[in-house]
PDB file of N, CA, C and O in Angstrom:
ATOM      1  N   UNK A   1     -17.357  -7.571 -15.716  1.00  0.00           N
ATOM      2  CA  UNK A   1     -17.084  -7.660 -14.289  1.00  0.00           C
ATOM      3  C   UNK A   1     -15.755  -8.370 -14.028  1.00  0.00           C
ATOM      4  O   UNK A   1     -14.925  -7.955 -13.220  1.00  0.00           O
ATOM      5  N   UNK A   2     -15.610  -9.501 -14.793  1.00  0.00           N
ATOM      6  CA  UNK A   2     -14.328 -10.022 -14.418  1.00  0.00           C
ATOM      7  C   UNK A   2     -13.019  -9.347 -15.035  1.00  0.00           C
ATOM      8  O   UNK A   2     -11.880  -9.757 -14.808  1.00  0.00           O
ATOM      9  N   UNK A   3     -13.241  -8.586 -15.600  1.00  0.00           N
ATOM     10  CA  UNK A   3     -11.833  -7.716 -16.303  1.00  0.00           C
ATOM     11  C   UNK A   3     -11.953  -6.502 -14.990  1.00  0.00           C
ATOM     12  O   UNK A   3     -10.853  -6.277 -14.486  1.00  0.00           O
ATOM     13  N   UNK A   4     -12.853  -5.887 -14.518  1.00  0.00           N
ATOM     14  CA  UNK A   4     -12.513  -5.426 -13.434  1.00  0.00           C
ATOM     15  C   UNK A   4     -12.016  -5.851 -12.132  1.00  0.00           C
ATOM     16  O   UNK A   4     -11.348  -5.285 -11.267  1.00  0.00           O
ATOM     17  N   UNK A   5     -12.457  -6.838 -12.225  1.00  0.00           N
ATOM     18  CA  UNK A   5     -11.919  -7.631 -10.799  1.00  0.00           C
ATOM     19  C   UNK A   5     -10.308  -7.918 -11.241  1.00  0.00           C
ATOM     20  O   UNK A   5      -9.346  -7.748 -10.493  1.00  0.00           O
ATOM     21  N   UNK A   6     -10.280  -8.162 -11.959  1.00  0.00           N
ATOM     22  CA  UNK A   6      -8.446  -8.500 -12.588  1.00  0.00           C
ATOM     23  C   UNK A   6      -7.531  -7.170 -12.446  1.00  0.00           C
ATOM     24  O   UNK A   6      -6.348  -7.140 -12.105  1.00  0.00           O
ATOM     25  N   UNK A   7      -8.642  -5.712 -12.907  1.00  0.00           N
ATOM     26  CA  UNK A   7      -7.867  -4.840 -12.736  1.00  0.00           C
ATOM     27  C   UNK A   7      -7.680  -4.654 -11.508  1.00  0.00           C
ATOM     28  O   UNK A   7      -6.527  -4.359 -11.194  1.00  0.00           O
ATOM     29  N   UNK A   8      -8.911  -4.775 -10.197  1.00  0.00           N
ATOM     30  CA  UNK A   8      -8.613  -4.421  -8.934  1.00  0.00           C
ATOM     31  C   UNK A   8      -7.396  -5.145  -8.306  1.00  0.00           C
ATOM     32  O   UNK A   8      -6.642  -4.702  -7.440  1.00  0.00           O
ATOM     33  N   UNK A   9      -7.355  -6.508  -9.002  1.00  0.00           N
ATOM     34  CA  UNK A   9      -6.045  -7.500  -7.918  1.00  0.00           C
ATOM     35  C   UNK A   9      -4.977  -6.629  -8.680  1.00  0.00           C
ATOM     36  O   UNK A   9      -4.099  -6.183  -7.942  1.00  0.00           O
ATOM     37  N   UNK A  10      -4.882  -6.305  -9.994  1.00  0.00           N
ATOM     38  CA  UNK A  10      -3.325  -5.462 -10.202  1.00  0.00           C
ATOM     39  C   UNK A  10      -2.826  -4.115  -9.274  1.00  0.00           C
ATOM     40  O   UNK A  10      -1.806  -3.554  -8.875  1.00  0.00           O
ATOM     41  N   UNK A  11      -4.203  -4.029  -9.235  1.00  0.00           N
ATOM     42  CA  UNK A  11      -4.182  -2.678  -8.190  1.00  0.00           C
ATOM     43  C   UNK A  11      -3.372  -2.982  -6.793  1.00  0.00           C
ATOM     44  O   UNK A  11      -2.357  -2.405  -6.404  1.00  0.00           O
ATOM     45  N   UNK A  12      -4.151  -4.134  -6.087  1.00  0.00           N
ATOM     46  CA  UNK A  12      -4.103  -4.485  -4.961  1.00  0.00           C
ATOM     47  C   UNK A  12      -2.315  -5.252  -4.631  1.00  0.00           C
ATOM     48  O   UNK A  12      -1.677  -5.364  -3.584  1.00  0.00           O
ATOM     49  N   UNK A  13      -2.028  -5.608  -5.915  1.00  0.00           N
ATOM     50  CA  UNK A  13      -0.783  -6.063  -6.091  1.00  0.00           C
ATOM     51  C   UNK A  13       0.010  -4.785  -5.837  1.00  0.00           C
ATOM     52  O   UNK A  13       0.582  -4.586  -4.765  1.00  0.00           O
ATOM     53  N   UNK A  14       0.030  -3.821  -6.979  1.00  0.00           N
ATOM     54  CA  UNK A  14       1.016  -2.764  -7.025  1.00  0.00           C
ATOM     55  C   UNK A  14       0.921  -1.947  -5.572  1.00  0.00           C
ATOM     56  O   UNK A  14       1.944  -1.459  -5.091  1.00  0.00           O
ATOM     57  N   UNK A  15      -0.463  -1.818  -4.852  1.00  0.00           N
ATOM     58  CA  UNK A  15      -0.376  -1.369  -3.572  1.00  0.00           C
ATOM     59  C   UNK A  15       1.239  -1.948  -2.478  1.00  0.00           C
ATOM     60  O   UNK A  15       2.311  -1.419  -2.187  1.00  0.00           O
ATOM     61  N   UNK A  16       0.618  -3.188  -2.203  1.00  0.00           N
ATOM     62  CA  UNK A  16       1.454  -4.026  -1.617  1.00  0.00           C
ATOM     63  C   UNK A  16       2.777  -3.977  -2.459  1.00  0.00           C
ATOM     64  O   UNK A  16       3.716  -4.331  -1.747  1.00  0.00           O
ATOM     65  N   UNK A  17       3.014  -3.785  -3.230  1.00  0.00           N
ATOM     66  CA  UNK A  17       4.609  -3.467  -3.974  1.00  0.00           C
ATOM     67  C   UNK A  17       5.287  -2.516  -3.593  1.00  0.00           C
ATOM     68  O   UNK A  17       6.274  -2.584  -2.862  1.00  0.00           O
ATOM     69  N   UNK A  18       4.602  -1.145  -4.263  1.00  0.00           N
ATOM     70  CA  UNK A  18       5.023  -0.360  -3.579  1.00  0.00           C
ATOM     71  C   UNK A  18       5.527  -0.025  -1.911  1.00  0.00           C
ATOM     72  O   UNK A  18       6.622   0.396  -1.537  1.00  0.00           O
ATOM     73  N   UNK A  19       4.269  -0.386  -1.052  1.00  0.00           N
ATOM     74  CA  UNK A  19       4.539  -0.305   0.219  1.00  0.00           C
ATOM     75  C   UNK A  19       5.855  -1.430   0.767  1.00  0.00           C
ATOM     76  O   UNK A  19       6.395  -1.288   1.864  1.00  0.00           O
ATOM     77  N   UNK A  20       6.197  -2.442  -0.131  1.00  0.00           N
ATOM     78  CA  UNK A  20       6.986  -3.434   0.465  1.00  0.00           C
ATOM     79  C   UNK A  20       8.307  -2.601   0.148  1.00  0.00           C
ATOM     80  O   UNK A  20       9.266  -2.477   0.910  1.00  0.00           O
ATOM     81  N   UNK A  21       8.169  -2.052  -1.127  1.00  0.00           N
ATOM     82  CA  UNK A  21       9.631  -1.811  -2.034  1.00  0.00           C
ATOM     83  C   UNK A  21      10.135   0.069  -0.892  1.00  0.00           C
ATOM     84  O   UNK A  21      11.228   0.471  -0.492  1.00  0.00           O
ATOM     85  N   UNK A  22       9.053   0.538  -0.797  1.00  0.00           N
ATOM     86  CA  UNK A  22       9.308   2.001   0.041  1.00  0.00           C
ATOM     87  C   UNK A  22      10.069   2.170   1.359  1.00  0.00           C
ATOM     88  O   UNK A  22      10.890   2.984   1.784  1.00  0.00           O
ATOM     89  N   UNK A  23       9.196   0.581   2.046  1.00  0.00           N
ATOM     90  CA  UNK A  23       9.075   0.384   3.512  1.00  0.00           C
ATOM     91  C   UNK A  23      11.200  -0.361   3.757  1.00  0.00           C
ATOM     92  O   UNK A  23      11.948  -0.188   4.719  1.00  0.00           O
ATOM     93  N   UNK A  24      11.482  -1.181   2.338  1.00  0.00           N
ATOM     94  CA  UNK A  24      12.889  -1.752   2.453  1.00  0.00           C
ATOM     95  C   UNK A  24      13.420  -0.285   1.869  1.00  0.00           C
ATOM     96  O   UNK A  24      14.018   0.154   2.852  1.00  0.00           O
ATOM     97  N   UNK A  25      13.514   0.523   1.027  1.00  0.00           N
ATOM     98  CA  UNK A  25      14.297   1.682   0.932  1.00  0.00           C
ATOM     99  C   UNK A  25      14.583   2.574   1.819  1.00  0.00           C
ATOM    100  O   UNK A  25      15.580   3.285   1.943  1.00  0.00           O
ATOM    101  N   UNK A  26      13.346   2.458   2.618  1.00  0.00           N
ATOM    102  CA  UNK A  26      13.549   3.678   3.392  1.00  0.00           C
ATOM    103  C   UNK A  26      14.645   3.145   5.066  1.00  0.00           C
ATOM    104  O   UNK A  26      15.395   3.874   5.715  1.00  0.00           O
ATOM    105  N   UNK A  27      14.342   1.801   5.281  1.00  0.00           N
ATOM    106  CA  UNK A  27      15.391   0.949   6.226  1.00  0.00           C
ATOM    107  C   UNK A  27      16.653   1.054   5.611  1.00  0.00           C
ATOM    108  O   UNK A  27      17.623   1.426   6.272  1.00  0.00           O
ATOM    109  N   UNK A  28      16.764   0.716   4.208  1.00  0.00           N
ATOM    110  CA  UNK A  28      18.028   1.181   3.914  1.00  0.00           C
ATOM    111  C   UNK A  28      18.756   2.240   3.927  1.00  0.00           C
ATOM    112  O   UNK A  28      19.892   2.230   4.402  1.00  0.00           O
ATOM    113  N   UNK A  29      18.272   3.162   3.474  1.00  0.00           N
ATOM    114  CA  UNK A  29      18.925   5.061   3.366  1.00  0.00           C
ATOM    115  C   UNK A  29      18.762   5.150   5.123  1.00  0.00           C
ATOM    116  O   UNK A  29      19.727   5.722   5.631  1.00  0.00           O
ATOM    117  N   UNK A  30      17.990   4.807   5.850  1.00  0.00           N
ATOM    118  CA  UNK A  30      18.427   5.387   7.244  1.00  0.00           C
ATOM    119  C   UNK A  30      19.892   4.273   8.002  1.00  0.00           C
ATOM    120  O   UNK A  30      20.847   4.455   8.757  1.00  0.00           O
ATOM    121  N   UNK A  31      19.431   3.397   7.410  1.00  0.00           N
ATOM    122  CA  UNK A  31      21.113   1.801   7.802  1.00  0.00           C
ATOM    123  C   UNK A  31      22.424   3.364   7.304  1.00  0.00           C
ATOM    124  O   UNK A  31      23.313   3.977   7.894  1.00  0.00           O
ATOM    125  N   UNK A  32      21.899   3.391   6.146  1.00  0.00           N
ATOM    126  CA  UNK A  32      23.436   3.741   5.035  1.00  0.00           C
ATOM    127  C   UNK A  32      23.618   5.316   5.677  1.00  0.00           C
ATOM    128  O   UNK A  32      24.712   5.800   5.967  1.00  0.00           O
ATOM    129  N   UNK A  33      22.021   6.155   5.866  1.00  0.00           N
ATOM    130  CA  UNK A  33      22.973   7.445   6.305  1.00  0.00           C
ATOM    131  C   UNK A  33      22.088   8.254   7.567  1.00  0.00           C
ATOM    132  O   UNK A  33      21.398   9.271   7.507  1.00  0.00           O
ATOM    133  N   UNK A  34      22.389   7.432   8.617  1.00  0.00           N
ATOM    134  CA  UNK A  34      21.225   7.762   9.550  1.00  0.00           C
ATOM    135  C   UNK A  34      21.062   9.337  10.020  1.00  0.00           C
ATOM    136  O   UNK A  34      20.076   9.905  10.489  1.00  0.00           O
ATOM    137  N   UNK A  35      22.470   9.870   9.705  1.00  0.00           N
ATOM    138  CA  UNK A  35      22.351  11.642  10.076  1.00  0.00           C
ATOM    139  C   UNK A  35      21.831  12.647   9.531  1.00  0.00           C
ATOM    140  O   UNK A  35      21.946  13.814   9.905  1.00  0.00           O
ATOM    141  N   UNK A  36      21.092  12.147   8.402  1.00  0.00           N
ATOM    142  CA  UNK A  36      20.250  12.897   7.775  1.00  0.00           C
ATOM    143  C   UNK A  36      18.685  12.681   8.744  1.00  0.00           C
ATOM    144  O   UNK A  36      17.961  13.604   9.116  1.00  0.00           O
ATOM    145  N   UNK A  37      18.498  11.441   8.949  1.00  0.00           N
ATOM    146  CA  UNK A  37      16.853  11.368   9.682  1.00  0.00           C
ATOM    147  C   UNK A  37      17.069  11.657  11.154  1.00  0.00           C
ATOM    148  O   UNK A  37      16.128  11.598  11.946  1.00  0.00           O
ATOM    149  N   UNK A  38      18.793  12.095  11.673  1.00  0.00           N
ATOM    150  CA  UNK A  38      19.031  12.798  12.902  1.00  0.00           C
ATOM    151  C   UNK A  38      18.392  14.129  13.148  1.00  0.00           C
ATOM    152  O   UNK A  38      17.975  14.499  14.246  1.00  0.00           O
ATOM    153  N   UNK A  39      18.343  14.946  11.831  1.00  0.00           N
ATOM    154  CA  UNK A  39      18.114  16.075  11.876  1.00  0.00           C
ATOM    155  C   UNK A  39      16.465  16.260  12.205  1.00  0.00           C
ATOM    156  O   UNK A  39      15.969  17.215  12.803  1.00  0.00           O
ATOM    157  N   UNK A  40      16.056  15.588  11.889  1.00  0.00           N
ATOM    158  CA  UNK A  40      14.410  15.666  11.676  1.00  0.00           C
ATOM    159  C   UNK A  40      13.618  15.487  12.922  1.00  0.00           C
ATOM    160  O   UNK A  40      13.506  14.594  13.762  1.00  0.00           O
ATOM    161  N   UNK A  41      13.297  16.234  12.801  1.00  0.00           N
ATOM    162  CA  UNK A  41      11.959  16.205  14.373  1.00  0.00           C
ATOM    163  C   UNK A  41      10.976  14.854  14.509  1.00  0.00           C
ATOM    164  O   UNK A  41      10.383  14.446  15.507  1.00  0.00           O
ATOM    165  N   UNK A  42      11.007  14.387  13.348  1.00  0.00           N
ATOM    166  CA  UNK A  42       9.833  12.812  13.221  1.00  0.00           C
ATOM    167  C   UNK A  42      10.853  12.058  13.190  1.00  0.00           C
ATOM    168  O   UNK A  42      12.042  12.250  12.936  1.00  0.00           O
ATOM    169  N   UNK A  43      10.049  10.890  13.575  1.00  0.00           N
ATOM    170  CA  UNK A  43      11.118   9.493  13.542  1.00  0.00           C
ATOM    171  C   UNK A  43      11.382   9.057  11.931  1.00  0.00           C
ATOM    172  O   UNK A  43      10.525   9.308  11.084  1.00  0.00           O
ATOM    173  N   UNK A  44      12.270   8.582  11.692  1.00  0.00           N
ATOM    174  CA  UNK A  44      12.831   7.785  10.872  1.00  0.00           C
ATOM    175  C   UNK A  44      11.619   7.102   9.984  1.00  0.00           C
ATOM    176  O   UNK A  44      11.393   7.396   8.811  1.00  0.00           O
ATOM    177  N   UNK A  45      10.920   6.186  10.720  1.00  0.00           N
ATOM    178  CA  UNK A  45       9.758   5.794   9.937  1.00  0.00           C
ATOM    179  C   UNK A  45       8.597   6.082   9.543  1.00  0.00           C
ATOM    180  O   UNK A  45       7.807   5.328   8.975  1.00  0.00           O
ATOM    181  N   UNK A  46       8.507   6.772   9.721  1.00  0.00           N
ATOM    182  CA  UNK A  46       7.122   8.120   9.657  1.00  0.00           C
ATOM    183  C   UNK A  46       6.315   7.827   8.689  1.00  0.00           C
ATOM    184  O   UNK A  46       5.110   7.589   8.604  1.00  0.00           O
ATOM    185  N   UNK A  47       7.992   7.942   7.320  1.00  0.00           N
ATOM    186  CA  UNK A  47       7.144   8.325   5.764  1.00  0.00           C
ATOM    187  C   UNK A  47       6.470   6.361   5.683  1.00  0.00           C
ATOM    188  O   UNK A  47       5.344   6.103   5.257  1.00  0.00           O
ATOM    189  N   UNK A  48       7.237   5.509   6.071  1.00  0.00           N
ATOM    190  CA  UNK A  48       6.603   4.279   6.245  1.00  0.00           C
ATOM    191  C   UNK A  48       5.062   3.930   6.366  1.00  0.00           C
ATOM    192  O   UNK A  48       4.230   3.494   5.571  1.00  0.00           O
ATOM    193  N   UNK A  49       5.033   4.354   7.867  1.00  0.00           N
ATOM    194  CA  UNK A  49       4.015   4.838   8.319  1.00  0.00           C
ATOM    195  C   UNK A  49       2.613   5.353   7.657  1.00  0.00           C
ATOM    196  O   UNK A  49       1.508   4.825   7.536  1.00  0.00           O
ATOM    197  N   UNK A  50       3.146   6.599   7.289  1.00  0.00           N
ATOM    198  CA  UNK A  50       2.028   7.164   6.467  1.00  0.00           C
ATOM    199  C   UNK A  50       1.894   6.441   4.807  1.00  0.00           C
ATOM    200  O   UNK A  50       0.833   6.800   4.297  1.00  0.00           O
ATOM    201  N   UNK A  51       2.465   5.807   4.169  1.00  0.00           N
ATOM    202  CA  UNK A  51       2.718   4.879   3.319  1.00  0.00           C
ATOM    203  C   UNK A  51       1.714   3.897   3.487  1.00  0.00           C
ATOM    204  O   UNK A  51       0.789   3.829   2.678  1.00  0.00           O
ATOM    205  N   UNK A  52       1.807   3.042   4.564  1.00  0.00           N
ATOM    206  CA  UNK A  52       0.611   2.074   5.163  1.00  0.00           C
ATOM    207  C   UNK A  52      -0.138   2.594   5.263  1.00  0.00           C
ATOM    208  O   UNK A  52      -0.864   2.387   4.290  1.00  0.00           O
ATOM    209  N   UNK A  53      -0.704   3.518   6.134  1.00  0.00           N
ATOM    210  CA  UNK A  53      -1.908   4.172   5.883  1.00  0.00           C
ATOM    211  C   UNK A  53      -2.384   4.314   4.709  1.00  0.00           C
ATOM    212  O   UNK A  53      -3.317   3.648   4.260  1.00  0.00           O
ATOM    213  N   UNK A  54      -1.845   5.099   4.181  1.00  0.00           N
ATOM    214  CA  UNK A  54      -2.221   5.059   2.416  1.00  0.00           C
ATOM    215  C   UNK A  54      -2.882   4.038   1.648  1.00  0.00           C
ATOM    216  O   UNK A  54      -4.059   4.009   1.291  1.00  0.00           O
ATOM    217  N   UNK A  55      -1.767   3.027   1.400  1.00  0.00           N
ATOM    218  CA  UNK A  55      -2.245   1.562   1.329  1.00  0.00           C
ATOM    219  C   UNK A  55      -3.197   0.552   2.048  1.00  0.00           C
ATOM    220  O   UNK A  55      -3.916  -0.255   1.459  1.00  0.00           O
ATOM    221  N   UNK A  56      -3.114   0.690   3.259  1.00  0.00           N
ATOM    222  CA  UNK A  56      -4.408   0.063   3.609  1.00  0.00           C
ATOM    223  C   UNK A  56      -5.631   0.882   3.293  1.00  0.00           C
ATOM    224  O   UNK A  56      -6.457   0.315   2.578  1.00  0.00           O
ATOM    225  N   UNK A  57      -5.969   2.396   3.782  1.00  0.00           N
ATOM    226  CA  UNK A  57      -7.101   2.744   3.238  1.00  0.00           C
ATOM    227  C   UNK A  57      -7.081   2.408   1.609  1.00  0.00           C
ATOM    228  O   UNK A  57      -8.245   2.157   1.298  1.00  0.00           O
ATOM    229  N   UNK A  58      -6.533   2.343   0.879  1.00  0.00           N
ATOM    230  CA  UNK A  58      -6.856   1.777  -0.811  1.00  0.00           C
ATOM    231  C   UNK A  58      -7.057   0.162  -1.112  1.00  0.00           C
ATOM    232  O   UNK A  58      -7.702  -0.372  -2.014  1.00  0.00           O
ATOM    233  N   UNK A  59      -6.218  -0.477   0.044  1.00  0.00           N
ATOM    234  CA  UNK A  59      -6.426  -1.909   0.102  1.00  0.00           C
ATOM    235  C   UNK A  59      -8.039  -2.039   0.447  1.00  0.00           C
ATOM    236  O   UNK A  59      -8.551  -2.612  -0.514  1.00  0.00           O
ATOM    237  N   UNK A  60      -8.821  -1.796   1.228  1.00  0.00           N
ATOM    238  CA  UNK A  60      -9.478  -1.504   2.011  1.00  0.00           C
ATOM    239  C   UNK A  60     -11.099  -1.356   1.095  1.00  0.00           C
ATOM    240  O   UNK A  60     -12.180  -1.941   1.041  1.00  0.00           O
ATOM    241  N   UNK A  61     -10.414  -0.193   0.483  1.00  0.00           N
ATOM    242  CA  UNK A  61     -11.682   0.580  -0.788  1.00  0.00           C
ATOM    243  C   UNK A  61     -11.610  -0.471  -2.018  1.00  0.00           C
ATOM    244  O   UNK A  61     -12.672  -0.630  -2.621  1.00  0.00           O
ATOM    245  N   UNK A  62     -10.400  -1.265  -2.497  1.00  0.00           N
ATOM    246  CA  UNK A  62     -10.063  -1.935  -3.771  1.00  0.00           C
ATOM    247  C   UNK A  62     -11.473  -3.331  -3.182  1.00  0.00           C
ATOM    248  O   UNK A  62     -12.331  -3.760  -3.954  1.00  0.00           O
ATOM    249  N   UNK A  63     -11.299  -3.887  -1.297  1.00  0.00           N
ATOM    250  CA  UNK A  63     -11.807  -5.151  -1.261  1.00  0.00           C
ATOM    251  C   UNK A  63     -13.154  -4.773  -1.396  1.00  0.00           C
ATOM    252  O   UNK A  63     -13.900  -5.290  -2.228  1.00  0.00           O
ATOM    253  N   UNK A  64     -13.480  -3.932  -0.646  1.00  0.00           N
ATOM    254  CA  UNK A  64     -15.079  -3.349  -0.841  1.00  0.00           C
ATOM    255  C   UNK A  64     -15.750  -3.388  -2.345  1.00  0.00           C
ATOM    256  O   UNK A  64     -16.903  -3.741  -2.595  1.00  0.00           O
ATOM    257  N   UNK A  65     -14.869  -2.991  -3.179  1.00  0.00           N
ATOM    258  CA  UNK A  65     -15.231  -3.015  -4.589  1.00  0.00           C
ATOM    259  C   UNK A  65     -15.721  -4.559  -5.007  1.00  0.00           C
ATOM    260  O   UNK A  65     -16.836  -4.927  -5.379  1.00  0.00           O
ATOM    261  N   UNK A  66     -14.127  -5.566  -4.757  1.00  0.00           N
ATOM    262  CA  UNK A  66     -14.008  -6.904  -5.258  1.00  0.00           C
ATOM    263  C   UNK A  66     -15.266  -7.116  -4.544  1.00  0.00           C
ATOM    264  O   UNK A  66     -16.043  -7.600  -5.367  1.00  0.00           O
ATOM    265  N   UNK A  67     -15.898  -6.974  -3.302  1.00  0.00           N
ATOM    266  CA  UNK A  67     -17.016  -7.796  -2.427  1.00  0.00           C
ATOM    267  C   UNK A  67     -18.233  -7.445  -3.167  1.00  0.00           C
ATOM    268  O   UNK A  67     -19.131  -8.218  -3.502  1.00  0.00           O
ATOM    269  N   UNK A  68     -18.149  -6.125  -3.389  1.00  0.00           N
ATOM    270  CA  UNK A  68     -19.227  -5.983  -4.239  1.00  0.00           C
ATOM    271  C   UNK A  68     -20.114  -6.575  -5.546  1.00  0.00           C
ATOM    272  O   UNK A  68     -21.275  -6.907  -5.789  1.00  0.00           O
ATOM    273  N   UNK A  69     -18.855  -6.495  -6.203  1.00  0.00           N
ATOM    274  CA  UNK A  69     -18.555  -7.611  -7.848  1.00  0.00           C
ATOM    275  C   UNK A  69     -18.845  -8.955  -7.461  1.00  0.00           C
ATOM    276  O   UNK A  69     -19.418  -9.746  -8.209  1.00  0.00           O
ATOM    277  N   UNK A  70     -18.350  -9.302  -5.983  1.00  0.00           N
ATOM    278  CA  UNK A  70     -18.869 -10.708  -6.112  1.00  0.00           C
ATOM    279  C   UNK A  70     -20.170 -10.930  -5.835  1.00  0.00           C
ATOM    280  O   UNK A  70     -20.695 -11.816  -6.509  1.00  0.00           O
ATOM    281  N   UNK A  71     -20.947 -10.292  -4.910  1.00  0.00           N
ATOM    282  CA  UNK A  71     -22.278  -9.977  -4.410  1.00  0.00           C
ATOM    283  C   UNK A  71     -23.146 -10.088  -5.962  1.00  0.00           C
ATOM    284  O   UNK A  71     -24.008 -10.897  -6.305  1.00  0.00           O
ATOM    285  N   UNK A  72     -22.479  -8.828  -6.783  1.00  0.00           N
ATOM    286  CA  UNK A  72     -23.344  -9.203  -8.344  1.00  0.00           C
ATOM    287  C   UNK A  72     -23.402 -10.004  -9.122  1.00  0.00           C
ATOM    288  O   UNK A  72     -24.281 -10.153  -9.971  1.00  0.00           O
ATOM    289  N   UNK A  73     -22.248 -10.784  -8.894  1.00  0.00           N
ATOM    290  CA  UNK A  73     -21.649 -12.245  -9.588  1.00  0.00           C
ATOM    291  C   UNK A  73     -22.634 -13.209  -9.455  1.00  0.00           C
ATOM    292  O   UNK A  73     -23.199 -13.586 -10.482  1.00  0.00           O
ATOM    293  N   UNK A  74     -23.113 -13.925  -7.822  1.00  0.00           N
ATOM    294  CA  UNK A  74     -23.753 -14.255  -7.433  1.00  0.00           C
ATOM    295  C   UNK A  74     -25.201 -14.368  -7.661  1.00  0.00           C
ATOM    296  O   UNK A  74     -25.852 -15.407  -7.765  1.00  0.00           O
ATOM    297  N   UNK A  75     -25.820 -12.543  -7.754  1.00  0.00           N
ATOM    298  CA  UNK A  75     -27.127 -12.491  -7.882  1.00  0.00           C
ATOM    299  C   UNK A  75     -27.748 -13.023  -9.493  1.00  0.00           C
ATOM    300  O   UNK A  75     -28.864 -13.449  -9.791  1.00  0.00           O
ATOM    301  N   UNK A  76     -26.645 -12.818 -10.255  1.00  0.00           N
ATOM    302  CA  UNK A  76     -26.893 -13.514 -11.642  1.00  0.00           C
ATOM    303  C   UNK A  76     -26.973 -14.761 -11.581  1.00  0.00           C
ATOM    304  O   UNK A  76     -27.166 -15.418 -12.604  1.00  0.00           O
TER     305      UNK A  76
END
């Protein structure tokens, strides 16, 4: 149980990484070349957007897991 719970926080880490590292790239490429996200019918932050979504529903499913593990932790 506790090697899973270790794997879920790596999880829960790389979630939040990714979304931090996507969410500053994607502010950057629109800073550096905003006439490309001129062309586009969606806003600029969209892919952000749907990024978080992503990540929170997995943040979300990863804590449910950890709550669980601890619930069994406990009953032992």
């Amino acid at each position: 149980m506790k090697k899973l719970n270790n794997i879920l926080n790596i999880i829960i880490g790389s979630f939040v990484g990714v979304f931090i590292g996507h969410g500053f790239y994607v502010l950057w490429d629109f800073k550096t070349r905003p006439e490309l996200y001129a062309m586009q019918s969606a806003p600029w932050y969209t892919s952000i957007l749907v990024y978080g979504a992503f990540a929170l529903v997995m943040l979300l499913i990863c804590f449910v897991i950890k709550a669980i593990i601890k619930h069994k932790r406990k009953k032992k």
